[in-house]
C-alpha positions in Angstrom: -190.0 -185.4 -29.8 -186.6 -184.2 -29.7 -185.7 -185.8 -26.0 -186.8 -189.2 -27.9 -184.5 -188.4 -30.9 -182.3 -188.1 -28.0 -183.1 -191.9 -26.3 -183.1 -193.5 -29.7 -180.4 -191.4 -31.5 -178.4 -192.7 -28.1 -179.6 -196.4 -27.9 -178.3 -196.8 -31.7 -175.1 -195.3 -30.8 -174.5 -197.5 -28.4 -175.3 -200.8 -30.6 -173.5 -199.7 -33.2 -170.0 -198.8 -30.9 -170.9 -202.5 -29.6 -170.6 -204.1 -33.5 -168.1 -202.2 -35.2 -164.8 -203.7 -35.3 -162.7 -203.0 -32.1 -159.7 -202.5 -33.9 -161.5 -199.6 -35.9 -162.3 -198.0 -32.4 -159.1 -198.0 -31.5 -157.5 -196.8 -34.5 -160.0 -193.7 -34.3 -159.3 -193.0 -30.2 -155.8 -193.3 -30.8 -156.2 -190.7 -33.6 -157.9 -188.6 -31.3 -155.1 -188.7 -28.5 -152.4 -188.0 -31.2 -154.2 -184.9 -31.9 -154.7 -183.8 -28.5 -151.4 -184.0 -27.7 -150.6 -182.3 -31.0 -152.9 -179.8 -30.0 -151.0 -179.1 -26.3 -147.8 -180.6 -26.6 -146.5 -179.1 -29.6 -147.4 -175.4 -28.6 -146.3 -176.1 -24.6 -142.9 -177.2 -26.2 -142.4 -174.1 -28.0 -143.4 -171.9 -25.2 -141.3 -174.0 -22.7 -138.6 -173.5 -24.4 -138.8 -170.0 -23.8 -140.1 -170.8 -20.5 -137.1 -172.8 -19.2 -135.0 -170.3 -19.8 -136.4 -167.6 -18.1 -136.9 -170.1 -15.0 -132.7 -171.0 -15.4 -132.3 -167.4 -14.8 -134.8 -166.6 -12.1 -132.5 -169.8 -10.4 -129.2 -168.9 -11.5 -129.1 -165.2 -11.7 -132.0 -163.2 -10.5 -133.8 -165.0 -8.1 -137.6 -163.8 -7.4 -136.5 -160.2 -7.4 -133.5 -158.8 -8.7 -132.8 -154.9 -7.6 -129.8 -153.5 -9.9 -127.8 -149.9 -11.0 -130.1 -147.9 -12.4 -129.3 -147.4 -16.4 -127.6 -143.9 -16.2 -125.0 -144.8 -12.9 -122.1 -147.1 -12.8 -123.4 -148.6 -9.3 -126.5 -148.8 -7.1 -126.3 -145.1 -4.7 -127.1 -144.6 -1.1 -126.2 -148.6 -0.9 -126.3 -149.2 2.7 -129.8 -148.2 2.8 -130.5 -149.9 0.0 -129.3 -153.0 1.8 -131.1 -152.4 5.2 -134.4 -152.5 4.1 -133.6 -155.6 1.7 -132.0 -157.2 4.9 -135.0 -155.7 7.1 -137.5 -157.1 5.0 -140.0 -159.4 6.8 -141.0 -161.1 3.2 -137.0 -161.5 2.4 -136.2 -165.3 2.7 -132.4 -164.8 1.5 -130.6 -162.0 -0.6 -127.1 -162.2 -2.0 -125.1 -158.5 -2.8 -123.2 -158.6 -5.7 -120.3 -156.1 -7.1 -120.4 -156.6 -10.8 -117.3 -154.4 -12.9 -116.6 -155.3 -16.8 -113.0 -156.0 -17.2 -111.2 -159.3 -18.7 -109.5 -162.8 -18.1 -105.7 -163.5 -19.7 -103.9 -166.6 -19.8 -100.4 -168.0 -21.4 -99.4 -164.0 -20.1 -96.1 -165.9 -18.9 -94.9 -167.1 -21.6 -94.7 -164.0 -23.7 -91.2 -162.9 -24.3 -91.6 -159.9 -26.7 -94.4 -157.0 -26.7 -95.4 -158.8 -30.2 -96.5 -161.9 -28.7 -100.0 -162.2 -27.6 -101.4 -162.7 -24.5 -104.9 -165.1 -24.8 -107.5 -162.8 -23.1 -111.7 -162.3 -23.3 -113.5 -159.6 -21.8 -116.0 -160.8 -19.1 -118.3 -159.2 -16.1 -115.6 -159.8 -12.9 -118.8 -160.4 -9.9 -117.6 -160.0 -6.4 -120.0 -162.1 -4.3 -120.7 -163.2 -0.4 -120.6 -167.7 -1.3 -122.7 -168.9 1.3 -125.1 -166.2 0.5 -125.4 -166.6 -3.4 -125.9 -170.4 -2.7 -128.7 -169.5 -0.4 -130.3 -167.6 -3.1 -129.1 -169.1 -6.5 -128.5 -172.9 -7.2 -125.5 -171.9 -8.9 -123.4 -174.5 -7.8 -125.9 -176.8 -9.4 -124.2 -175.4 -12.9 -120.6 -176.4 -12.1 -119.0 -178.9 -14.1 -115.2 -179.3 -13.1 -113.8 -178.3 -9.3 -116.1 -176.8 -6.7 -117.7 -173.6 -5.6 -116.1 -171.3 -3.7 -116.4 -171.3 0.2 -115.7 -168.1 2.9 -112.1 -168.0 2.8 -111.0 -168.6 -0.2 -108.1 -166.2 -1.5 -107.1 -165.1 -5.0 -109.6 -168.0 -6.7 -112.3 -167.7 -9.2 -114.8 -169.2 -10.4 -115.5 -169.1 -14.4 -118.1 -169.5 -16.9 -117.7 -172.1 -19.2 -118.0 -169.4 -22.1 -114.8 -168.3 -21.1 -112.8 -171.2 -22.2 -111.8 -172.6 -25.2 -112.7 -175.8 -24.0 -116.2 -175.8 -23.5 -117.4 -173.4 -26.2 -116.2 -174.7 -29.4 -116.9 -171.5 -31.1 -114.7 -170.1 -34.1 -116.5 -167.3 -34.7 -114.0 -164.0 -35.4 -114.2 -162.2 -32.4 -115.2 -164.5 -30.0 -112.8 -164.7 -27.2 -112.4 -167.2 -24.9 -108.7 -168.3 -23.0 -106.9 -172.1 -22.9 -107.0 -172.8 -19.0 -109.4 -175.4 -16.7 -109.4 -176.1 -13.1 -105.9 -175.5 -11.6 -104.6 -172.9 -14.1 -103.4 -169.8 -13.0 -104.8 -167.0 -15.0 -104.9 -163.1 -14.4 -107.9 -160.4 -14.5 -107.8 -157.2 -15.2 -109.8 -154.4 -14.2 -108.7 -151.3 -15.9 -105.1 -151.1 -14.9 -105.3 -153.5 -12.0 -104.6 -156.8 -12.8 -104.9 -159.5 -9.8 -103.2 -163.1 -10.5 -106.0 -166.2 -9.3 -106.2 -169.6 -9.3 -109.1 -171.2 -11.0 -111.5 -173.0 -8.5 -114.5 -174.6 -10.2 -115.9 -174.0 -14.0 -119.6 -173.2 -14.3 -121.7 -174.4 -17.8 -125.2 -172.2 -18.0 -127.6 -171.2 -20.5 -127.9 -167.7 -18.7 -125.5 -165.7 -20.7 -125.0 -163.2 -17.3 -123.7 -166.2 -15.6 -121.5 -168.3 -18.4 -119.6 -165.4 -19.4 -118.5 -164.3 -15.4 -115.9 -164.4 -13.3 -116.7 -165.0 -9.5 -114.5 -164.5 -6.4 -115.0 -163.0 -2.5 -116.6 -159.8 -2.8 -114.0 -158.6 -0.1 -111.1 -159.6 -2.3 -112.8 -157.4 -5.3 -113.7 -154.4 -2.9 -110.1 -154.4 -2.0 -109.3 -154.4 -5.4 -111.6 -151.7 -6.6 -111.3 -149.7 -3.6 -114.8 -149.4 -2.7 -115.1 -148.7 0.6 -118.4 -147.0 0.1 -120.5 -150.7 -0.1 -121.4 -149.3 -4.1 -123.0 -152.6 -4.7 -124.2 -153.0 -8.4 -126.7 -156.2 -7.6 -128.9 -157.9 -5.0 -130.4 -161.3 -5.7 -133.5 -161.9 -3.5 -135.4 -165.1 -2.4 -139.0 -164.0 -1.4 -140.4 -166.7 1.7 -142.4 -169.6 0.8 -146.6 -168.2 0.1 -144.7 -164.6 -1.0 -145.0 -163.3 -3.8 -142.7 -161.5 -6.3 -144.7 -158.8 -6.9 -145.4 -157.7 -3.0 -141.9 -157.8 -2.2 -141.0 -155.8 -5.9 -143.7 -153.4 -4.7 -142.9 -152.8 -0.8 -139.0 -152.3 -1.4 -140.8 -149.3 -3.8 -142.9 -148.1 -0.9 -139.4 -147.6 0.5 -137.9 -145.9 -1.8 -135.4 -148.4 -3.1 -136.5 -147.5 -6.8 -134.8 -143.8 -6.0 -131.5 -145.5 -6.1 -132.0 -148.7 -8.4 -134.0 -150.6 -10.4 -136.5 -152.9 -8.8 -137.9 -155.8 -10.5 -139.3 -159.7 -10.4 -138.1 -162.0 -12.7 -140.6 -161.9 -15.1 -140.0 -158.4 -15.5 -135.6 -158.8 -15.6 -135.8 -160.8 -18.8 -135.1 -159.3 -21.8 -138.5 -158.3 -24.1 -137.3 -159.9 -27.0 -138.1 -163.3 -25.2 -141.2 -162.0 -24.5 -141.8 -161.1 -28.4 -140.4 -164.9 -29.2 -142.7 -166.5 -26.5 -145.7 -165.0 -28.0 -144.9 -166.2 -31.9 -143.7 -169.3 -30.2 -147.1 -169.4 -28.9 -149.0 -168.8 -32.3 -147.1 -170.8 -34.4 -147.7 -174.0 -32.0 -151.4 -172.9 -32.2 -151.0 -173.1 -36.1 -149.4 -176.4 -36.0 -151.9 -177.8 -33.7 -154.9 -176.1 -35.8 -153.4 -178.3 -39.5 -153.1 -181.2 -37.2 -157.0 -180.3 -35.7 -157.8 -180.3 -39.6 -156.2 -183.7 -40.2 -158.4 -185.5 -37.4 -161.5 -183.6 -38.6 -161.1 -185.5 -41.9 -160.3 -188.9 -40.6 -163.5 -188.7 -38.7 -165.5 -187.4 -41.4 -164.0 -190.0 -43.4 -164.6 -193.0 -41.2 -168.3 -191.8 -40.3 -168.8 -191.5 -44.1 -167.9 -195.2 -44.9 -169.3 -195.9 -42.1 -173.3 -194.4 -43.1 -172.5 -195.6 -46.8 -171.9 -198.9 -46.1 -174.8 -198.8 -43.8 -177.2 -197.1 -46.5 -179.7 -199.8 -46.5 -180.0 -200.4 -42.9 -180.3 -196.3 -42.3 -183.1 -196.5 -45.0 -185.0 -199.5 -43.2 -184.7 -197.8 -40.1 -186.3 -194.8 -41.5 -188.9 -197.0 -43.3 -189.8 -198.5 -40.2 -190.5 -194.6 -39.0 -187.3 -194.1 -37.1 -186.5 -189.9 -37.8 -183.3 -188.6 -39.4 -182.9 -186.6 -36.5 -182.4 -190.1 -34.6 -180.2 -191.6 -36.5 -177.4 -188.5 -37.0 -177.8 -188.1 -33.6 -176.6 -191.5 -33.9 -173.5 -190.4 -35.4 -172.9 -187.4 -33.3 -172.7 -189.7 -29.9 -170.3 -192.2 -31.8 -168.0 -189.0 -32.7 -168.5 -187.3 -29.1 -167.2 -191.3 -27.3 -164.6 -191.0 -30.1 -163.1 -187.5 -29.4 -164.0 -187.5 -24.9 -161.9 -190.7 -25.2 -159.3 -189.4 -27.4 -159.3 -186.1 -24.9 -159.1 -188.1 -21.3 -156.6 -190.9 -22.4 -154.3 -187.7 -23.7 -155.0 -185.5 -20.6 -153.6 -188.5 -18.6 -150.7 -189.2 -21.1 -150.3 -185.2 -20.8 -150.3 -184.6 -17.0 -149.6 -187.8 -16.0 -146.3 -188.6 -18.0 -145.1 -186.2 -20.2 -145.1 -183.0 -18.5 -143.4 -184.7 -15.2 -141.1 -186.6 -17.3 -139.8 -183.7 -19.1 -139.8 -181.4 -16.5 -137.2 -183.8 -14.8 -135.6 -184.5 -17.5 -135.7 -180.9 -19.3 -135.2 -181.3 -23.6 -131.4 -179.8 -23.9 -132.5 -176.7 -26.7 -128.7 -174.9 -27.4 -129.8 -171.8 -25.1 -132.6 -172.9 -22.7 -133.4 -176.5 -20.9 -137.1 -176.9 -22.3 -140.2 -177.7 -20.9 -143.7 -178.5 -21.5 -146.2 -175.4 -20.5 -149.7 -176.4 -20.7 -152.0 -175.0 -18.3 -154.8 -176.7 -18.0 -157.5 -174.3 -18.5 -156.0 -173.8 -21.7 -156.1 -177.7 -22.0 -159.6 -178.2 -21.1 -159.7 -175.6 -23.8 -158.3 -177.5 -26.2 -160.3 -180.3 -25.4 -164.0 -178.6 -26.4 -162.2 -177.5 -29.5 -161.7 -181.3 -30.1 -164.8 -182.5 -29.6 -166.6 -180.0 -31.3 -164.8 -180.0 -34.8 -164.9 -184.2 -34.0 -168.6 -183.9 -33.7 -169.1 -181.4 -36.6 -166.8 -183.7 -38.7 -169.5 -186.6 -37.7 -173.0 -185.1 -38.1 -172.0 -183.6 -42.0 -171.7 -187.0 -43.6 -174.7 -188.5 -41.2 -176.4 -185.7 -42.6 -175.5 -186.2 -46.0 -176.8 -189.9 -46.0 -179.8 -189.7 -43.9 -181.3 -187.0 -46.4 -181.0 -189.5 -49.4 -184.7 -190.8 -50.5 -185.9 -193.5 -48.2 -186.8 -196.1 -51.3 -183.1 -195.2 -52.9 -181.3 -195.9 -49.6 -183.5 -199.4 -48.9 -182.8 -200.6 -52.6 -179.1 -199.4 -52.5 -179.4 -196.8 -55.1 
């Protein structure tokens, strides 16, 4: 009995998908791929915001693993070893040492006449870097926006962050310091009591705040200027090989004892938490939006299917009369909601994976402090998808239900 339900439930479907207006069918599809995508899109936008920017700093700043000075020292200890089993590492694709000290950046310094006048100046992390090798690992050079980036043999020039300049940042906010200078200006920094007068070279724009608010040059220039002949490196950038990943090479440089002397960690892990904390209410408030939206659908459906059966009263109380079961006829309804929503759900998985995601993940959405993308794995899609179709079909059978149940006699005479 119930696999006939089934056969007839299915054959009435199908006529009645046949006779209904196209343009109705359409309508209530295009519904349902509006809400998919307002079920994935929204909440893969929020999260990919998030998720941009900690992929701009795993490819600006960190690379796959990042190993730093621990919190309590000024710089990473017993260095050389450090570096010889980074170097030595058979997983290692590239690494790039780094020699990071805070000081600052001063400009119009010339033109003062008098201890009164001031001299235009903002603090900044002064990185001391091998070029070829921070290209190799970083695609920093990607982020310049004004001269070039510095090549082996390059004396007394820097490279800046665009936070650095008045020019680029716009920001009048007391206490915010940035200096009056581009490509070609002379400028000084100071480290402490040194002070060292450069040229600047190129001008780099990034999200990553590490990056747009440093000042790059030879490491052997800002050795020389520190004095540290004793290689006390403060940061290596590594590139793990292609089929690696982050977390074997993180975990073998700690099977050597690199932790000892500095902090060891992938990218994930280098981020700050609070991005973590924003990714995750990010996350739920997308799922929030998507649920009202969810709701929204449920009730067009239940609406449609409702005017659908009431204008249809009569013929549902023939069919019964003619001894056709209920249990046919809203499995009737049920098939016309399940087309309705696997439609809905394929045409947006397409529409999903097949042109947004690629299209914004070349052209990223320009959020103030990430480049944003669309996250939507696709378990979490196909997800998404039985959701749909569930609440669709739930939102179908209740006013079949309702209708069917009427007196057979009342339905027939339209009563």
């Amino acid at each position: 009995m119930f696999l006939q339900d089934l056969k007839i439930g299915w054959y009435l479907a199908i006529r009645q998908l046949r006779r209904t207006n196209p343009w109705t069918t359409i309508l209530i599809v295009f519904v349902m791929v509006l809400t998919f995508l307002n079920l994935t899109v929204i909440s893969g936008i929020l999260v990919g915001l998030i998720e941009g920017s900690v992929q701009q700093n795993k490819n600006s700043y960190t690379g796959d693993v990042i190993v730093s000075t621990l919190d309590q020292k000024k710089y990473i200890e017993n260095s050389p070893y450090v570096i010889s089993v980074v170097k030595n590492n058979p997983d290692i694709k590239y690494s790039s040492v780094r020699y990071i000290t805070g000081g600052s950046i001063e400009a119009n310094y010339k033109l003062k006449t008098s201890d009164k006048d001031k001299i235009e100046s903002a603090s900044a992390f002064i990185a001391g870097v091998n070029t070829e090798d921070e290209q190799s690992v970083t695609n920093i050079y990607k982020s310049l926006i004004e001269g070039s980036f510095l090549v082996e043999g390059d004396y007394d020039q820097v490279v800046v962050g665009s936070d650095l300049l008045k020019k680029y940042t716009r920001i009048e906010v007391p206490g915010f310091e940035a200096i009056d200078a581009g490509v070609g200006s002379l400028v000084r920094i100071r480290i402490g009591d040194l002070t060292r007068e450069v040229v600047i070279k190129g001008i780099i724009k990034s999200k990553v705040d590490e990056i747009s608010r440093r000042v790059f040059l030879p490491e052997n220039q800002l050795r020389a200027m520190l004095g540290r002949d004793d290689y006390g490196i403060n940061e290596i950038s590594i590139k793990v090989k292609d089929g690696v990943t982050a977390e074997a090479v993180r975990d073998s440089l700690i099977a050597s004892n690199v932790n000892n002397f500095a902090k060891v960690q992938t990218f994930e892990e280098a981020i700050p938490k609070f991005l973590d904390q924003i990714k995750l209410t990010f996350a739920l408030l997308g799922n929030i939006i998507s649920l009202i939206g969810l709701v929204v659908a449920s009730i067009t459906v239940f609406i449609v299917i409702f005017i659908n059966a009431i204008t249809r009263k009569k013929f549902i109380g023939i069919l019964k009369a003619i001894g056709i079961r209920g249990r046919a006829i809203e499995w009737s309804y049920i098939f016309q909601s399940f087309f309705y929503a696997v439609a809905g759900s394929m045409i947006g998985l397409m529409v999903l994976y097949g042109v947004a995601q690629p299209f914004v993940a070349a052209h990223p959405i320009d959020f103030p402090f990430s480049d944003g993308i669309i996250v939507a794995p696709f378990d979490e899609s196909f997800f998404k998808v039985l959701l749909l179709i569930v609440a669709t079909i739930l939102a179908g059978y209740i006013p079949a239900r309702m209708i069917v149940r009427k007196n057979t006699l009342d339905s027939v005479l339209g009563r």
